[in-house]
C-alpha positions as CSV (number, residue, x, y, z in Angstrom):
1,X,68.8,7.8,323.8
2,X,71.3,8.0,326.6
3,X,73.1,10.7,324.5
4,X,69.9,13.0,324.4
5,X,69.2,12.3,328.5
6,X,72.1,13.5,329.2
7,X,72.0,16.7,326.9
8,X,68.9,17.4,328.5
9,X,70.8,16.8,331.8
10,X,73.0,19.0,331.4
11,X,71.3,21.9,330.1
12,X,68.6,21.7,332.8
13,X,71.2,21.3,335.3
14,X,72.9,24.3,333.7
15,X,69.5,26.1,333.4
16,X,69.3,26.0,337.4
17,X,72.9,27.5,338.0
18,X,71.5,30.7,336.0
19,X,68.1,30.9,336.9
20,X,67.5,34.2,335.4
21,X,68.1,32.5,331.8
22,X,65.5,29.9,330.5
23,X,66.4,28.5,327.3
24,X,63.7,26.1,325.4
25,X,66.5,24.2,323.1
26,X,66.1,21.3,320.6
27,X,68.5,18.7,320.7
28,X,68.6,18.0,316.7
29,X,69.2,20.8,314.1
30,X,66.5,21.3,311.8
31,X,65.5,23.4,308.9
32,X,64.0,26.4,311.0
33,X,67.2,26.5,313.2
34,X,69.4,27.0,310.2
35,X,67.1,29.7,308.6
36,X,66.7,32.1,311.4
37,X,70.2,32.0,312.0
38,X,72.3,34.9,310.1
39,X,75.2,33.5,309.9
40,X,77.0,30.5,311.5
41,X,80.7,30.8,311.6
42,X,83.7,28.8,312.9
43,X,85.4,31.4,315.1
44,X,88.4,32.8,317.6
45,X,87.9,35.1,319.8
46,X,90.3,38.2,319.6
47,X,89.3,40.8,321.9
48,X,86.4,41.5,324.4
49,X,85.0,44.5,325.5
50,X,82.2,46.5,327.9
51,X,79.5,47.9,324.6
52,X,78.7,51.6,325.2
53,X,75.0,52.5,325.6
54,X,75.6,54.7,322.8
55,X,76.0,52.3,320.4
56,X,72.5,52.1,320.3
57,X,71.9,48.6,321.2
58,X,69.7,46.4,323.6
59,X,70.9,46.7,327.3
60,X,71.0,43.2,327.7
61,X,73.5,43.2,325.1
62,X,76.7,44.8,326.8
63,X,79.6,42.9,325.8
64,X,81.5,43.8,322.6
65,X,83.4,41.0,321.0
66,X,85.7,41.0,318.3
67,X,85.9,37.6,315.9
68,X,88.0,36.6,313.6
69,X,86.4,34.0,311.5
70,X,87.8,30.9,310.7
71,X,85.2,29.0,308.1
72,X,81.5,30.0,307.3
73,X,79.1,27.8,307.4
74,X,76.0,29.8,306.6
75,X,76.0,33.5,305.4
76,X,77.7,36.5,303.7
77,X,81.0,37.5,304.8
78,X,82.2,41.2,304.3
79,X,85.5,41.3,306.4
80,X,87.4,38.4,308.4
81,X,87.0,40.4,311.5
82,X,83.6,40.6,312.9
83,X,82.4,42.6,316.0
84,X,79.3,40.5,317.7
85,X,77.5,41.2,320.6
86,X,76.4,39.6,323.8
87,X,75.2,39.1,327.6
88,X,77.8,40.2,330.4
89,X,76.9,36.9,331.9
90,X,75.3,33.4,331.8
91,X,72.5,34.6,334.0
92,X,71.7,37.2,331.8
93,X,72.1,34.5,328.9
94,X,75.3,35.5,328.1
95,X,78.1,33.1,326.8
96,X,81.0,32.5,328.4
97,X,83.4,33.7,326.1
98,X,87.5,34.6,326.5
99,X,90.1,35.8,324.2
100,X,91.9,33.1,322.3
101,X,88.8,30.6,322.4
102,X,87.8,29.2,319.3
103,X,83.9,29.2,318.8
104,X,80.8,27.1,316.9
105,X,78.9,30.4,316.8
106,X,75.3,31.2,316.0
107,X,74.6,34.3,314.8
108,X,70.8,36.3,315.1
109,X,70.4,40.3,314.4
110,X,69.2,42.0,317.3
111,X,68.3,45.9,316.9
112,X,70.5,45.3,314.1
113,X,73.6,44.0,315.3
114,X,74.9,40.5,315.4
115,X,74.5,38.7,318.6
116,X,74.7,35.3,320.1
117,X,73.7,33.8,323.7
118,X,73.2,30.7,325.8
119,X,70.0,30.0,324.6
120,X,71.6,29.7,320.7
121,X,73.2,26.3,319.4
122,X,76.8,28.0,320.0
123,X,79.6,25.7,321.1
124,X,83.1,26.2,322.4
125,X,85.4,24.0,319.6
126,X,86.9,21.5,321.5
127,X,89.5,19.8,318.8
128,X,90.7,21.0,315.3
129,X,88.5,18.3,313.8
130,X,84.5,18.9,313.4
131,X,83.9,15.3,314.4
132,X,82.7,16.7,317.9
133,X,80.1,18.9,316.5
134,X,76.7,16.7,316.4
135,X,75.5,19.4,314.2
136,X,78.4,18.9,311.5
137,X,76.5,16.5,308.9
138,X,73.4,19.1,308.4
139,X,75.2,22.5,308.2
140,X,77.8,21.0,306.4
141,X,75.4,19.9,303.9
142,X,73.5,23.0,303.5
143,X,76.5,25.3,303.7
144,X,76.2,25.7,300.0
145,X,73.0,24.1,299.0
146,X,71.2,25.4,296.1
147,X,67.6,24.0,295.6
148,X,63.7,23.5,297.5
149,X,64.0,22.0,301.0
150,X,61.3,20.9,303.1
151,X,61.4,18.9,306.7
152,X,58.6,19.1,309.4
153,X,59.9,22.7,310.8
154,X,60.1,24.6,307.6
155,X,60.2,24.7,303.9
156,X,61.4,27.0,301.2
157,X,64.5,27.6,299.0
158,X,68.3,27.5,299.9
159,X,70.7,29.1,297.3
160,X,73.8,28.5,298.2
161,X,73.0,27.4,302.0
162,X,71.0,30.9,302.0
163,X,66.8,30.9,302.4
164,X,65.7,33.2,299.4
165,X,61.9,34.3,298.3
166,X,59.1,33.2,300.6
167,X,59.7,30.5,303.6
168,X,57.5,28.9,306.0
169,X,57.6,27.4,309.7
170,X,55.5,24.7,311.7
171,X,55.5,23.6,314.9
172,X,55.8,20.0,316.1
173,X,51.8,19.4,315.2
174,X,52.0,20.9,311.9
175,X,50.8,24.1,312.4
176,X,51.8,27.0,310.5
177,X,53.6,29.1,313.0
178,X,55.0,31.9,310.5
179,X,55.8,33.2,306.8
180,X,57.8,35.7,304.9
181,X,60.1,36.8,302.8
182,X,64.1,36.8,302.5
183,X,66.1,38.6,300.2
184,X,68.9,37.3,298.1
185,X,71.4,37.9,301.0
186,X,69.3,35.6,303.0
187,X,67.7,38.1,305.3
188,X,64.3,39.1,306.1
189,X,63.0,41.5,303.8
190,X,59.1,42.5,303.8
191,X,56.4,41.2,306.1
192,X,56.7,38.3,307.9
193,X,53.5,37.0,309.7
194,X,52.8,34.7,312.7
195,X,49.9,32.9,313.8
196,X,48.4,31.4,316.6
197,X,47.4,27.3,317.0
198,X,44.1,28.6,315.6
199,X,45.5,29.7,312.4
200,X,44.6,33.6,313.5
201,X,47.3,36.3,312.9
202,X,49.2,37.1,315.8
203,X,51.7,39.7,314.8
204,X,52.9,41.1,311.5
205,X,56.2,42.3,311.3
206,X,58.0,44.9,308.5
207,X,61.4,44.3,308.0
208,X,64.2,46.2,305.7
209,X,67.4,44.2,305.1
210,X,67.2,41.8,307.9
211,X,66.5,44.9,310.8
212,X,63.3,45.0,312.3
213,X,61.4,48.3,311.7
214,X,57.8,47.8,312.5
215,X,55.5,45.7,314.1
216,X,51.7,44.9,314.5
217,X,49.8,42.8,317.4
218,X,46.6,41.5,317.1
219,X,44.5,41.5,319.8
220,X,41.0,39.9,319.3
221,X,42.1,40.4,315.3
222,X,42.3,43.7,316.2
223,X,45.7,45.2,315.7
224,X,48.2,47.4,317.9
225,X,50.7,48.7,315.8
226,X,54.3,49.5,317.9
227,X,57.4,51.4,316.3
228,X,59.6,48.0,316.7
């Protein structure tokens, strides 16, 4: 208990330094966290750089960094060298990363490039053994799990630590929150729907290999389709 007060202590107390970034975190690691994470990779950091608007991504998403990737935990990996993207700064949500760092890093697709931020589980790796990480025991066991899962945030199938075919999410009460579909390299493919604490449909989203390429909000069940 004292553990978790001070957790909470110190990301409120960090929240208030960067007032510009508000971060609603859990303390434990669940089955949704996991999921909506892309990838989670043991990391160094090898090079940093300013991203160019050209690149086509989200302007709170300036900083270009270059990983090279130590263990994966949770996803596909196509070269040993990743580029990733985040904030310029912690108030911007941000993480405070510098060359020759070794990173816990959670990885999310954002206008379809990898990114990570404050408001992620991330973690600076502060020894060469994982008994620091309070999330070790549950990503180490689903790293390469292969069956149905189910806990009180979500349920679905894992093959080899990946979410396949159709998965759903609850809140703390129970209620559905959302449902889709991902593809065998464990990212969003097809609609994914979420609802309201009433059960109506809030938005339905249209996704094509994990990137986001259309999206519907309801509005008194009546919808307002957008391009993203």
């Amino acid at each position: 208990m004292k553990q978790c007060l001070l957790v909470l202590f110190i990301i409120i107390g960090y929240s208030l330094n960067v007032s510009a970034c508000s971060c609603v975190y859990k303390i434990d690691i669940d089955l949704w966290q996991f999921v909506k994470y892309e990838m989670i990779v043991k990391a160094t950091i090898v090079d940093i750089s300013e991203a160019e608007r050209t690149e086509g991504i989200h302007q709170l998403y300036d900083k270009k960094v270059a990983i090279e990737i130590g263990k994966v935990f949770k996803g596909k990996l196509e070269s040993e060298r990743l580029t990733i993207y985040s904030s310029l700064d912690g108030a911007a949500c941000g993480l405070p990363l510098e060359v020759g760092q070794k990173w816990l890093l959670y990885l999310y697709r954002f206008d379809g490039k990898l990114s990570t931020g404050l408001c992620t589980r991330s973690q600076r790796v502060k020894s060469k053994k994982f008994d620091w990480c309070a999330d070790k025991k549950f990503i180490e066991h689903y790293s390469c799990f292969t069956g149905l899962v189910e806990d009180e945030s979500a349920k679905g199938e894992l093959v080899n630590g990946l979410p396949v075919g159709e998965w759903e999410f609850y809140s703390m009460r129970g209620n559905l929150l959302s449902k889709g579909i991902y593809n065998t390299d464990g990212k969003k493919h097809g609609e994914f729907i979420s609802y309201n604490t009433e059960g109506k449909v809030m938005a339905r989203y249209i996704y094509e290999d994990g990137v986001l390429i259309k999206t519907t909000s309801y509005r008194e069940d009546r919808p307002i389709e957008n391009d993203r």
